[in-house]
N, CA and C atoms as a LAMMPS dump frame, in Angstrom:
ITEM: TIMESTEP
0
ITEM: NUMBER OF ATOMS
324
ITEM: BOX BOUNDS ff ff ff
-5.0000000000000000e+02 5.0000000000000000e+02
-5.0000000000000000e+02 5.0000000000000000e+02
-5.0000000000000000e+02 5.0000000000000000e+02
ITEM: ATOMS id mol type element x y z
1 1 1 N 224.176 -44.439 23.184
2 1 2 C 223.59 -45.7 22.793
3 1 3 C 222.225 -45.818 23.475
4 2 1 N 221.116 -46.04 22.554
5 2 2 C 219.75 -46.458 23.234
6 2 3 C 219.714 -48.005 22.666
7 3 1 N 218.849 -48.28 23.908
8 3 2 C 218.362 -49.906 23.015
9 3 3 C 216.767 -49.9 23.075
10 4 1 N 216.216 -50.732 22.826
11 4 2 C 214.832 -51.006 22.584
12 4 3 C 214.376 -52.053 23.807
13 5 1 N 212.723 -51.419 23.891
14 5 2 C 212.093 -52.236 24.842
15 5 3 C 212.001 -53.763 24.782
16 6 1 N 212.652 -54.915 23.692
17 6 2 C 213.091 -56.071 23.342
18 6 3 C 214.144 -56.214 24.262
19 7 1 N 214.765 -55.141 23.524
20 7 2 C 216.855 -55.485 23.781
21 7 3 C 216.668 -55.311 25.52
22 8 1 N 216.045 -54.215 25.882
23 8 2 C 216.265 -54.242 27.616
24 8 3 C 215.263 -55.77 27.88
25 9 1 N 214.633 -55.999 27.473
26 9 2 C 214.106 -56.745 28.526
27 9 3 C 214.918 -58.523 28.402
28 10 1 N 215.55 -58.73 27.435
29 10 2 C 216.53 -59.661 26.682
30 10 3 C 217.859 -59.32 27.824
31 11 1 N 217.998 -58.538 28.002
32 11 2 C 219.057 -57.89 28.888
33 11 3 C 219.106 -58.325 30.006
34 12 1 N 217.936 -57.927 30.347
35 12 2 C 217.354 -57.809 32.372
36 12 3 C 217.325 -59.53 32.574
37 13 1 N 216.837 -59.947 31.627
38 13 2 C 216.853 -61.685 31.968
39 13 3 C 217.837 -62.046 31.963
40 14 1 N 218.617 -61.564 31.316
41 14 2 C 220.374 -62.318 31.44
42 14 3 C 221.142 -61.579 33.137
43 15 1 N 220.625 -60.568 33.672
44 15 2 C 220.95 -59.693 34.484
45 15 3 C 220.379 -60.467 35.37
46 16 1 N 219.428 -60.578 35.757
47 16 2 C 218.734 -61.305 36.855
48 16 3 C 219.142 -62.352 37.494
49 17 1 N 219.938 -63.248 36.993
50 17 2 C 221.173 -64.19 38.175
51 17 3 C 222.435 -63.595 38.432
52 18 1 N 222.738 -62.384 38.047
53 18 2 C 224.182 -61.38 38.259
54 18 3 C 224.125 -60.996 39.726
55 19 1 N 225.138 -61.15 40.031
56 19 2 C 225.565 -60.52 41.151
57 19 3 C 226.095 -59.022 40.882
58 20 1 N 226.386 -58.571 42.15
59 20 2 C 227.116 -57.015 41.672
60 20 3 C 228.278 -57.29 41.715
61 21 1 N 229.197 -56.267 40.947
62 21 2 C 230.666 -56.623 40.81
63 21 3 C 230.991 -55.264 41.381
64 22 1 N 230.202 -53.892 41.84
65 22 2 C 231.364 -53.115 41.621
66 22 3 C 230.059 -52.183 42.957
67 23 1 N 230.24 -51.586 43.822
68 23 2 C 229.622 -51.362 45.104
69 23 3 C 229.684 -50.073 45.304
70 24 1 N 228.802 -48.601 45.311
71 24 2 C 229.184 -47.397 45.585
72 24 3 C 228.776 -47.111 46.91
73 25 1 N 229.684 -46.387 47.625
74 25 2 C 229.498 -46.416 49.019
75 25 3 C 228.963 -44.832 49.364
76 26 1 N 228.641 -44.604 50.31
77 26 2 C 227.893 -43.237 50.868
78 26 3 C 229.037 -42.12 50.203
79 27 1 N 230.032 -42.54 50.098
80 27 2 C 231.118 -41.366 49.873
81 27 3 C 231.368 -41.367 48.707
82 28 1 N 230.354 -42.018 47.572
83 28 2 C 230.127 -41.63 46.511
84 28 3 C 230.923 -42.308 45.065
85 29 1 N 231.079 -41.213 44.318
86 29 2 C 231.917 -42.088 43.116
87 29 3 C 233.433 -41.663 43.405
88 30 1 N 234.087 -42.369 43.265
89 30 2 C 235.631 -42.236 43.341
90 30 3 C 236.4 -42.315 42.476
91 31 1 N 237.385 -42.095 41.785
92 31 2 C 238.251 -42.753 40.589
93 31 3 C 238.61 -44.142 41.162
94 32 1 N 238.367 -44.51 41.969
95 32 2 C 238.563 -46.305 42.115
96 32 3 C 237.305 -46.817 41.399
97 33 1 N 236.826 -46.287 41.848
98 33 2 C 234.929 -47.251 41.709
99 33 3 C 234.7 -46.795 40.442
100 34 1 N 235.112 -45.772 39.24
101 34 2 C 235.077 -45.645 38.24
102 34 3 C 236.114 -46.176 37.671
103 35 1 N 237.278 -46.644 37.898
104 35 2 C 238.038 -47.728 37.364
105 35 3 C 237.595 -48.979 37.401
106 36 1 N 237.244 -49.475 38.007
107 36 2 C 236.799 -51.03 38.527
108 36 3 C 235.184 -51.162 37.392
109 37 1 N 234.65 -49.607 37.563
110 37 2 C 232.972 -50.051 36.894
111 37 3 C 233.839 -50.286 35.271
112 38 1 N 234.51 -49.431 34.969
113 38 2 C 235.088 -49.494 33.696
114 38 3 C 235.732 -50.66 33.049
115 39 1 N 236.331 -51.224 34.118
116 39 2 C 236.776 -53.039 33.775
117 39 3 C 235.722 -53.775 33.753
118 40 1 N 235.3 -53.808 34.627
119 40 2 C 234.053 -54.502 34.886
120 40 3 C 232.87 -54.468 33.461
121 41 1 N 232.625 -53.666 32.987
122 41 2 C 232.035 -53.097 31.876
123 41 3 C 232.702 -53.725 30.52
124 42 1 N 234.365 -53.391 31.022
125 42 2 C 234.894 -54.089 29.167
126 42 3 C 234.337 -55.605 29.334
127 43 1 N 235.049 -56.218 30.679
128 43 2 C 235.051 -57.355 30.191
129 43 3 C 233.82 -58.479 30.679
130 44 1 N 232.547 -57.759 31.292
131 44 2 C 231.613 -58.26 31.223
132 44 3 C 229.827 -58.147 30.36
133 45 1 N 230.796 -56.817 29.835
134 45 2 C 229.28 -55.972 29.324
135 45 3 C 228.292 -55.392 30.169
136 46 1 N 227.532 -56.666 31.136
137 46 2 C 226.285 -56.593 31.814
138 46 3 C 226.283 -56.81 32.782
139 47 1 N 226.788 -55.537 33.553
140 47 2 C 226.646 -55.995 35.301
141 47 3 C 225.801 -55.082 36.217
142 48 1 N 225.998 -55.671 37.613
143 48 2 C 224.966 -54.816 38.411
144 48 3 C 225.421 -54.105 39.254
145 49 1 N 225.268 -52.894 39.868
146 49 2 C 226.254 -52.242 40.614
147 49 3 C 225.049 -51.852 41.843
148 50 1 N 225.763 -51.947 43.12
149 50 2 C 225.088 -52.248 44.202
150 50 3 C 225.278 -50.765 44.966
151 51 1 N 224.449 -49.639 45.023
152 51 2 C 224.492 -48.646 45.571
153 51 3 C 223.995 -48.428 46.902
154 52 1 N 225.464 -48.252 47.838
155 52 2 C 225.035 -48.427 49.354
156 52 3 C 224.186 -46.38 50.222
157 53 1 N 223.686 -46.165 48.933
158 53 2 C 223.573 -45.024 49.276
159 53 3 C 221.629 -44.663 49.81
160 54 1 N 221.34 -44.111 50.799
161 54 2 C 220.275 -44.424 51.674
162 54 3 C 218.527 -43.934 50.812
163 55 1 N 219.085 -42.294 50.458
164 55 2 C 218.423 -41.826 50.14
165 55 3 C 218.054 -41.997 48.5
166 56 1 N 216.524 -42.052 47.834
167 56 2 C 216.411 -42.193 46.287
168 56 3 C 216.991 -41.554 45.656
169 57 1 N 216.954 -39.886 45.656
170 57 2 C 217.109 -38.55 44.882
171 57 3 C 218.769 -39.044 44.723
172 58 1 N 219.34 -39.08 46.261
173 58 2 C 221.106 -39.519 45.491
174 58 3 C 221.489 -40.43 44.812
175 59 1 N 220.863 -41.885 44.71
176 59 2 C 220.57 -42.622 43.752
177 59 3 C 220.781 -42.359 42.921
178 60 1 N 219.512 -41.936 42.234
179 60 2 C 219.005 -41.474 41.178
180 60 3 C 220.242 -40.671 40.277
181 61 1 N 220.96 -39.44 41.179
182 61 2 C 221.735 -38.461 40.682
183 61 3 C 223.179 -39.642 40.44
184 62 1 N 223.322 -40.321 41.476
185 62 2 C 224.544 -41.307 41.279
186 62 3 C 224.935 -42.42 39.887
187 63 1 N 223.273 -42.731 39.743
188 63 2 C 222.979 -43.42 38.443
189 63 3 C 223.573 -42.618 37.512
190 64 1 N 222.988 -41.52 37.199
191 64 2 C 222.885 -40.916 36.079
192 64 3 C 224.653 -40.517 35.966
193 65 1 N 224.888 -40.255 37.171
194 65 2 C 226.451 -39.894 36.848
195 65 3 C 227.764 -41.169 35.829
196 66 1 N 227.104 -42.051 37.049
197 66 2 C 227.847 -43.625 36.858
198 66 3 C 227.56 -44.057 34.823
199 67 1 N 226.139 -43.551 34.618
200 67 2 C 226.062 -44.239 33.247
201 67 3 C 226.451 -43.093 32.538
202 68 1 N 227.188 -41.611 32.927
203 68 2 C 227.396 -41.403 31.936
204 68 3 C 228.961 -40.987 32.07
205 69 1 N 229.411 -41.287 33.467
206 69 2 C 230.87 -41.723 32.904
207 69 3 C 231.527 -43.002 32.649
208 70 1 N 230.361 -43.95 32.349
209 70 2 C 231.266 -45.205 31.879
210 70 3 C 230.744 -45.383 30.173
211 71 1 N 229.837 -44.32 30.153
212 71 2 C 229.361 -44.725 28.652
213 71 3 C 228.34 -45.784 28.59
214 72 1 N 227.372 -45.697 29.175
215 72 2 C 227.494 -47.062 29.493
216 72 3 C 225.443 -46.941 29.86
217 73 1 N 224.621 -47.967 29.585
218 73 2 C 223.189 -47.473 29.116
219 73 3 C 222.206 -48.209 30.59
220 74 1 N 221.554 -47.912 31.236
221 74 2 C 220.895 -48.086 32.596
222 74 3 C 219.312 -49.089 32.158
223 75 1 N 219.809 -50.188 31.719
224 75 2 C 219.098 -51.125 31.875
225 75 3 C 217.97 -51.151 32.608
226 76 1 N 218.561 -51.203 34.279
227 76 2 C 217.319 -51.731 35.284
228 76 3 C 217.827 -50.883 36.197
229 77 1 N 216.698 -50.381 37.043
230 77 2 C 217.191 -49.89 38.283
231 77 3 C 215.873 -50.383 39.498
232 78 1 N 216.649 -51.202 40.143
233 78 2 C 215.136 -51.812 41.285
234 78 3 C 215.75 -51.638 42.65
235 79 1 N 215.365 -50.469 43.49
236 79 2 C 215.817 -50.323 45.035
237 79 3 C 217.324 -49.759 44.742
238 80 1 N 218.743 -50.441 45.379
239 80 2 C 219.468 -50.209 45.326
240 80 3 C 220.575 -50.798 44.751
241 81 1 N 219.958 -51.565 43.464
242 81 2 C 220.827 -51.817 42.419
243 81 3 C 220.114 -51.631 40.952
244 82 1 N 221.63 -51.192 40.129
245 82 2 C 221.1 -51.281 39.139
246 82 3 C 221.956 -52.195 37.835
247 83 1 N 221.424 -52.206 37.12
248 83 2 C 221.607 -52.957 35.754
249 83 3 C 222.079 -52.108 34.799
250 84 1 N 223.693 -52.19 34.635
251 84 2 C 224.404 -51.809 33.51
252 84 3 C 224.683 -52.413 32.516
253 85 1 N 224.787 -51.494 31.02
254 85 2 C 224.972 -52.475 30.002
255 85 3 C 226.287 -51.604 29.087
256 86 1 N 226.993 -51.948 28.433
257 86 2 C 227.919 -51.342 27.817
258 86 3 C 228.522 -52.434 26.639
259 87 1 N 228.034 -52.381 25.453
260 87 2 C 228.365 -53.462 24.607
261 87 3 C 230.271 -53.116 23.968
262 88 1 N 230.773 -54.719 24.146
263 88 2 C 232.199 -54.39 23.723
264 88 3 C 232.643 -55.048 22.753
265 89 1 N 232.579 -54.94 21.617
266 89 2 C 232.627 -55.94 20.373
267 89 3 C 233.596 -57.436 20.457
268 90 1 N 234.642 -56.823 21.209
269 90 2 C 236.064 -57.421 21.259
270 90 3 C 235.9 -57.989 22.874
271 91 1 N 234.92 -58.503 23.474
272 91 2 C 235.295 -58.997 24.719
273 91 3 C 235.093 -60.321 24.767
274 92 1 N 235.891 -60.955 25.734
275 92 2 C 236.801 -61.764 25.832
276 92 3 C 235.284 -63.136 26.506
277 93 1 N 234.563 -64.302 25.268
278 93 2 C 233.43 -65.093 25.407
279 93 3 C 233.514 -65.503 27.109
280 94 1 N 234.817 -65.711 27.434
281 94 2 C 234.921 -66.884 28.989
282 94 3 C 233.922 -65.931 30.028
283 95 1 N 234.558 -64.234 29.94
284 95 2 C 233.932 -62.788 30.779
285 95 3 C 232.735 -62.707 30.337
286 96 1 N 232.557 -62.56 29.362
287 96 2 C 231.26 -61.601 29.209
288 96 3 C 229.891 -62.056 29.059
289 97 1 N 229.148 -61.67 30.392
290 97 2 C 227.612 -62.349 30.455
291 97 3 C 226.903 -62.26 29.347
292 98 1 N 226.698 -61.259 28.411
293 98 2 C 225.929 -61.85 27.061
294 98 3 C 226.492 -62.713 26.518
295 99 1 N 227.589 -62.981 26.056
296 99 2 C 228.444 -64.085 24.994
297 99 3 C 228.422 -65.153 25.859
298 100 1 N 228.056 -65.637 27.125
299 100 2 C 227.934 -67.102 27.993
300 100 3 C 227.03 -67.29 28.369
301 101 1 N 226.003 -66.036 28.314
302 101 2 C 224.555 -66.546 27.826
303 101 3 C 224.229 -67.176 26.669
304 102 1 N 224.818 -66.532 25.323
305 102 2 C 224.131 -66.806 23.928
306 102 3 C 224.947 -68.048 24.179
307 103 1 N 225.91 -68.584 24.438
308 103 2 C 226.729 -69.975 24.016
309 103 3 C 225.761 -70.887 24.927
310 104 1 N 225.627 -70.75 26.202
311 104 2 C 224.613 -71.17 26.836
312 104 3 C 223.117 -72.244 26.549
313 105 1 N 222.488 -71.163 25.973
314 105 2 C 221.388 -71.32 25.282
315 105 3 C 221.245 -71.054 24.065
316 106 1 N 222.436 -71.957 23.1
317 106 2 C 222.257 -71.825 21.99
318 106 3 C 221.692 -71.122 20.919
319 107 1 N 222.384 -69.024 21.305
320 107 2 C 221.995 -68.171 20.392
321 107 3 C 223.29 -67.656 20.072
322 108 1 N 223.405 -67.031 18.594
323 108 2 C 224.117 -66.538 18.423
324 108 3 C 223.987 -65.54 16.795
């Protein structure tokens, strides 16, 4: 999935009061922290994941891992978080930060 320089930046504004939901620690990706990004993902779409890791280059390599085992498309990346997006047709309006944005501010 690609999106367009619209759709990310439509994105990042809805991202920008998010907190992180899901935290990678020096010891990397785990099948926990890839379970949790994976929930986190159905039932929010758009979250931020907070990488406690020191150096850029592992970052960088951690990103790329994280978005491509959740399926999942790299929005924003500023310092040591980044902005995930993973659209879920079927998720649930109360969870998911795009659908309580658009109800929000009257888009839909």
């Amino acid at each position: 999935m690609s999106l367009s320089q619209a759709q990310k930046k439509a994105l990042r504004s809805i991202g920008h009061h998010l907190n992180p939901v899901v935290t990678v620690s020096e010891n990397g990706i785990s099948e926990g922290v890839l379970a949790e990004l994976d929930r986190a993902l159905g039932d929010h779409e758009l979250i931020k994941v907070k990488l406690a890791i020191p150096e850029r280059d592992d970052r960088a390599a951690v990103i790329a891992e994280l978005t491509k085992a959740a399926r999942a498309v790299n929005v924003q990346s500023i310092g040591k978080v980044v902005l995930l997006y993973r659209a879920n047709p079927k998720a649930n309006p109360k969870l998911s930060n795009i659908k309580r944005f658009e109800e929000h501010h009257g888009r839909r």
